[in-house]
C-alpha positions in Angstrom: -19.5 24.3 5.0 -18.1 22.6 8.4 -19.2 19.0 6.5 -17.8 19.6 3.6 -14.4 20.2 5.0 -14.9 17.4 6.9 -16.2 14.7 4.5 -12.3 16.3 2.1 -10.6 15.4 5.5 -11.8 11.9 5.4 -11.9 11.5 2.0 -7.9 12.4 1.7 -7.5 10.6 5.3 -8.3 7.6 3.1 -6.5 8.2 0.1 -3.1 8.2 2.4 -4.3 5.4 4.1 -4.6 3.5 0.8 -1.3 4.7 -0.9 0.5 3.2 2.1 -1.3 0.0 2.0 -0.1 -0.1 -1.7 3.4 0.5 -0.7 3.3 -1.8 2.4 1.7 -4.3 -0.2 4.9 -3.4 -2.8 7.3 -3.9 -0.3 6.9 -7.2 0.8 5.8 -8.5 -2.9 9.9 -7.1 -3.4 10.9 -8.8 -0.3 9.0 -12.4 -1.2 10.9 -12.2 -4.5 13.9 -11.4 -3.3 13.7 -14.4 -0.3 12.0 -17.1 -2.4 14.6 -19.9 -3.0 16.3 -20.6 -6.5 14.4 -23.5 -8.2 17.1 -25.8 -9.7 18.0 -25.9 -12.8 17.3 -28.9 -14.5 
């Protein structure tokens, strides 16, 4: 029972571990977009 509730610990552990990566990873995608510079128009 003890390593079942421990292998859930890790298991979620790892799922919020992997959302934030995902939002870290959104973030700067936003921020990269909104700092690239303007090509000019032709």
């Amino acid at each position: 029972m003890k390593k079942l509730l421990l292998v859930a610990l890790v298991a979620l552990g790892g799922f919020f571990v992997y959302r934030q990566v995902q939002a870290d990873r959104a973030e700067q995608d936003l921020w990269t977009e909104a700092t690239d510079p303007v090509p000019a128009s032709r």
